[in-house]
Every structure is written in structure tokens, then in C-alpha cells.
KEFINU-100334 format. One line per 10 residues: for each residue x negated, y negated, z negated of C-alpha. Coordinates in nm, 4 decimals. Each point is the difference from the previous one (the first is absolute). Layout:
! KEFINU-100334
X,Y,Z  ...
This chain:
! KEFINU-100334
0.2573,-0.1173,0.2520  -0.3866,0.0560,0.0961  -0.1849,-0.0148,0.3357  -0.1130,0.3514,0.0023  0.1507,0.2587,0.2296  0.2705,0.1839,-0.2234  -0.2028,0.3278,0.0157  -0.2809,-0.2294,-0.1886  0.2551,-0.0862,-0.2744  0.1393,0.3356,-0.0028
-0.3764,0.1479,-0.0765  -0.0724,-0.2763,-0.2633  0.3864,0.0958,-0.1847  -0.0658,0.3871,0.0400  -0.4034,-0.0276,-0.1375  0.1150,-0.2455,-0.2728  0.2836,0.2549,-0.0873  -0.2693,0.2596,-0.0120  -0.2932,-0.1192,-0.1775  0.2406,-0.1138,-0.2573
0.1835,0.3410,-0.0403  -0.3414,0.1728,-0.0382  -0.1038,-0.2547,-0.2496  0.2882,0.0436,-0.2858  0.1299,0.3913,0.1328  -0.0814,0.2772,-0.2075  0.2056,0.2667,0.1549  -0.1825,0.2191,0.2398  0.2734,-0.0090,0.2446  0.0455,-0.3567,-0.0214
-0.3741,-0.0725,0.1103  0.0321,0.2578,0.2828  0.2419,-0.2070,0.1304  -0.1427,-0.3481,-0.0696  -0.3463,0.1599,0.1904  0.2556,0.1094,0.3135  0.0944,-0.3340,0.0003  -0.3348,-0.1880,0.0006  -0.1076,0.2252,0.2421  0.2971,-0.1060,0.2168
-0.0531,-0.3394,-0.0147  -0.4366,0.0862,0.0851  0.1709,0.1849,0.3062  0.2295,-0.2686,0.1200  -0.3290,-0.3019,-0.0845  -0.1884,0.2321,0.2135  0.2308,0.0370,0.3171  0.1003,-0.3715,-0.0335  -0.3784,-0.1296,0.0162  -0.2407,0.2684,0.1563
-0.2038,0.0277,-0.2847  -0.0714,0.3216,-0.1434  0.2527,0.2025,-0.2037  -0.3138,0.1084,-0.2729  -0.1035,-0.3443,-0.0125  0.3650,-0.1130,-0.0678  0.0436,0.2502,-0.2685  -0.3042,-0.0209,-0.2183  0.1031,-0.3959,0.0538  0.3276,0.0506,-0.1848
-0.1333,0.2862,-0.2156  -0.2205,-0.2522,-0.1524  0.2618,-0.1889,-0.1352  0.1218,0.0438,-0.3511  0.2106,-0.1365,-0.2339  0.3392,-0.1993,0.0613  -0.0434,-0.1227,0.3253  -0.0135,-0.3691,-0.0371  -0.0744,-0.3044,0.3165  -0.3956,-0.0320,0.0182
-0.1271,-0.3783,-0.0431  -0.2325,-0.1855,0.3071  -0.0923,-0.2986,-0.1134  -0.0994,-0.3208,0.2525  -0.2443,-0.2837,-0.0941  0.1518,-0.3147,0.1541  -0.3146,-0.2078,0.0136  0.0009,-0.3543,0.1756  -0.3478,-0.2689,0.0968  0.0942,-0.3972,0.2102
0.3618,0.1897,0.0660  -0.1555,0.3533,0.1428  0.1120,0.3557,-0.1293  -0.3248,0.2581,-0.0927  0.0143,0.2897,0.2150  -0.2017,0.3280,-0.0203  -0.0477,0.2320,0.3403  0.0452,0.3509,-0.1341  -0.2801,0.2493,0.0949  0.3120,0.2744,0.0684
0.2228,-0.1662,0.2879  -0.2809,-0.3103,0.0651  0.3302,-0.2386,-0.0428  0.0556,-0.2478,-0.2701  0.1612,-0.0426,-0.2997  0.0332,-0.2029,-0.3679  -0.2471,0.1909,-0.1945  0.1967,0.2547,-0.2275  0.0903,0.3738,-0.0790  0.1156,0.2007,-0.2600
0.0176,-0.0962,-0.3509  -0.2063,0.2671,-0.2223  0.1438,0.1172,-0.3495  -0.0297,-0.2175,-0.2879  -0.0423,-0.3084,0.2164  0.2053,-0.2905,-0.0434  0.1474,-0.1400,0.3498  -0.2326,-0.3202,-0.0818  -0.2671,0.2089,-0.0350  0.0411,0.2120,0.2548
0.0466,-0.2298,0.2808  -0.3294,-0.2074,-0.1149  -0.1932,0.3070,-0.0146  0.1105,0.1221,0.3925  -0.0674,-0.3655,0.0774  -0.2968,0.0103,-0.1392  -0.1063,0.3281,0.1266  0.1129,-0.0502,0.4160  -0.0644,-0.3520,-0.0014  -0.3437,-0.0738,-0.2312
0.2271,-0.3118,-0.1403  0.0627,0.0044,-0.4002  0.3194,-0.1252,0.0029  0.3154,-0.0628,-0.3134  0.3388,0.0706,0.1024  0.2387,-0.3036,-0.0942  0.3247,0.0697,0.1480  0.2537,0.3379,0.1124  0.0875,-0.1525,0.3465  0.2195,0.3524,0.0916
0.0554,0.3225,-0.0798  0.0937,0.2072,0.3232  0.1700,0.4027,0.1159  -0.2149,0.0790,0.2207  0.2453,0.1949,0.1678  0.1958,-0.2534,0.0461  -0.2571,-0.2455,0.2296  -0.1686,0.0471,0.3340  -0.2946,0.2418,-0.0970  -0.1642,0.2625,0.2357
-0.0134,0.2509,0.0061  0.2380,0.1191,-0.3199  -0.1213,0.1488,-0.3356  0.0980,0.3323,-0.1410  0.0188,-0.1814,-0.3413  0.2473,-0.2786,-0.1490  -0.2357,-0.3397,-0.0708  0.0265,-0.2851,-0.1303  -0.1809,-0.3115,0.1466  -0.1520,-0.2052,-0.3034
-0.0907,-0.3999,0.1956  -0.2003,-0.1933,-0.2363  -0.1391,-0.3890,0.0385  -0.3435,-0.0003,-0.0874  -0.3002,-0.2465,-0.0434  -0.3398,0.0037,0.0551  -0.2151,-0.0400,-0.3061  -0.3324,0.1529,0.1772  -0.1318,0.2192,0.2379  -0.1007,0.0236,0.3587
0.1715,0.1634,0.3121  -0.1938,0.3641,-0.0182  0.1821,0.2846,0.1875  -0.0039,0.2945,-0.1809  0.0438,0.4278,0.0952  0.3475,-0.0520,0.0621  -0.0609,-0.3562,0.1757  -0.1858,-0.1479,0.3183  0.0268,-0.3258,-0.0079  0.1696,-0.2556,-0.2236
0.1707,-0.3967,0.1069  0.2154,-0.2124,-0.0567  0.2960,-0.0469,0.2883  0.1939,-0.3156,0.1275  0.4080,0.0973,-0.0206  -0.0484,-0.0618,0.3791  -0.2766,0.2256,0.0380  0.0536,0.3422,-0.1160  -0.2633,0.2492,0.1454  0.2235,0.3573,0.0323
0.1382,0.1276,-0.2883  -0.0125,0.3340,-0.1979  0.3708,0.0609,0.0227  0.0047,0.2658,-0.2624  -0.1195,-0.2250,-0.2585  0.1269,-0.3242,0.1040  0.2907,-0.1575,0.2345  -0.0191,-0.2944,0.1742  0.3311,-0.1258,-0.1987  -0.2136,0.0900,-0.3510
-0.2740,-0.2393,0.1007  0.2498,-0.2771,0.1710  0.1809,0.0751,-0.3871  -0.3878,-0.1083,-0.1906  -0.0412,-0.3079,0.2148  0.3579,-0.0978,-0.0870  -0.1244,-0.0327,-0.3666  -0.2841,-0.1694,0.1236  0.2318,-0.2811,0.1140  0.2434,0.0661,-0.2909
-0.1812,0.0902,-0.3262  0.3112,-0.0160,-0.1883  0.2162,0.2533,0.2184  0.0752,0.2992,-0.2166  -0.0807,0.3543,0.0206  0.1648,0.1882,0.2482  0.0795,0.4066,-0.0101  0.1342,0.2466,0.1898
């Protein structure tokens, strides 16, 4: 069971339906119908969330290929028992310093490369600390795509705190003093879940 509204999961099951069908169908009639259905599920993302049918559609139209869950990976970086945080230039809230993981990158490497990137901090990833739906936790607003949340523990091995295009301003938090968090990257439960290791270093990966 997920946390998005049903007509989210129904869009995500009818565009992954879709984009599949047009990836392995040869027969003409069989890709009419698998285009009727993608532009269903554009038409029902668009009514659900205000944004613009077009916009929707080339959104889903870009996708090719069996649909598969897209991979977000999280830098879990701690300094005297405070979590690194990154202010995003796009909602001005904070966040772990992350984001997609690019073809051909390990999940190591792509979660010290993000880190690297938002943060200005060279850091090596040590630990898989969880691997996350996120569907299925307390993110706003929802995503028109399945993910997968990627949380690695990281260390510093260089580096200085240097914001980047995509990042104001970058600290390091108290678990007591959170500044206001970029709920569609990160849940308060997530980071409660990385300072839990802090205290625990042994606890094992958690999923789901």
C-alpha cells in the first residue's frame, strides 16, 4: 500500500503498462492502443495535479523502454553528531544532498558525486543505511514516477561547504534542530531513521 492518492497509483500502473507495451509491440494496432492508454493516464496526471496536459504527455512520451522504478540516491553525512544539509535553490527548504543516479554510475559513486556536487564535500560512501518506496512515506507533493530512495552513510575525506546551482546554503543540523524540510526529497522520519544509525552503527539496512 503507498501514500499517494489512488488516482496517483492508477497513473503510475496505466503509464508503466504503456511505455512498456510500446517498447516490445510490433503490431500497429497494439501500439494504437498502448498510445490511448498513455495518453489516458497524461489526462488523468493532468486533472489530478493542475499541471498541464502537454507538459504531462511529452513527460511520459519521453519514457522508453520497460518501465522500471527510477533510483534517488541520499548522502547521509554526519560532523560532532550533526547531519549535512543542503537548502535547495527550487523550494528554498532543506534536504540530505542527493538526486538521481545517472547511467553507468555505481550507487557508491553516484551518491559521492551528488554529495560532492550540492554540498562542495568529497565524501566515500561506507554503509547502505536504507533503501525506501517512495510512495510508500510521507512525501509532498506525489511523483508521477515509481522511485526508489537509495540512503547512503558517508564520510568526509575533503572539501568545504560550497553551495552550488541547485544549492543555497550548506550545514550541518543538531537532531533537535531541523531548519524546514524539503518534503519531497526528505521526511522527517528518513532523517530521525540516519541519526538512529548514528547512535547504532550496527543496525541493519532497512527497505520498504
Amino acid at each position: 500500500m503507498t501514500n499517494d492518492p489512488r488516482w496517483l497509483d492508477w497513473v503510475k500502473r496505466l503509464q508503466a503498462l504503456a511505455q512498456t507495451g510500446l517498447a516490445y509491440s510490433h503490431d500497429a494496432y497494439d501500439r494504437e492502443r498502448f498510445a490511448a492508454a498513455q495518453q489516458i493516464a497524461a489526462e488523468i496526471a493532468a486533472a489530478g495535479s493542475d499541471a498541464p496536459l502537454e507538459k504531462v504527455r511529452e513527460l511520459f512520451q519521453a519514457q522508453t523502454g520497460y518501465a522500471t522504478p527510477k533510483v534517488d540516491v541520499r548522502g547521509v553525512v554526519f560532523r560532532d553528531d550533526r547531519i549535512l544539509l543542503v537548502k535547495d535553490v527550487s523550494d528554498g527548504c532543506w534536504t540530505l544532498p542527493g538526486g538521481w543516479a545517472d547511467v553507468l554510475e555505481s550507487p557508491r559513486e553516484a551518491v559521492e558525486r551528488e554529495v560532492r556536487e550540492e554540498s562542495g564535500f568529497v565524501v566515500r560512501a561506507t554503509k547502505l543505511i536504507a533503501v525506501y518506496d517512495r510512495a510508500k512515506h510521507e512525501h509532498e507533493p506525489s511523483f508521477p514516477f515509481h522511485v526508489y530512495k537509495l540512503f547512503m552513510r558517508c564520510e568526509v575525506t575533503g572539501g568545504a561547504a560550497t553551495p552550488s546551482a541547485e544549492t543555497s546554503e550548506v550545514a550541518f543540523y543538531a537532531e533537535g534542530e531541523l531548519p524546514r524540510l524539503s518534503r519531497s526529497r526528505i521526511t522527517p522520519e528518513q532523517i530521525a531513521r540516519a541519526f538512529a544509525h548514528l547512535r547504532a552503527p550496527d543496525l541493519p539496512a532497512e527497505f520498504d
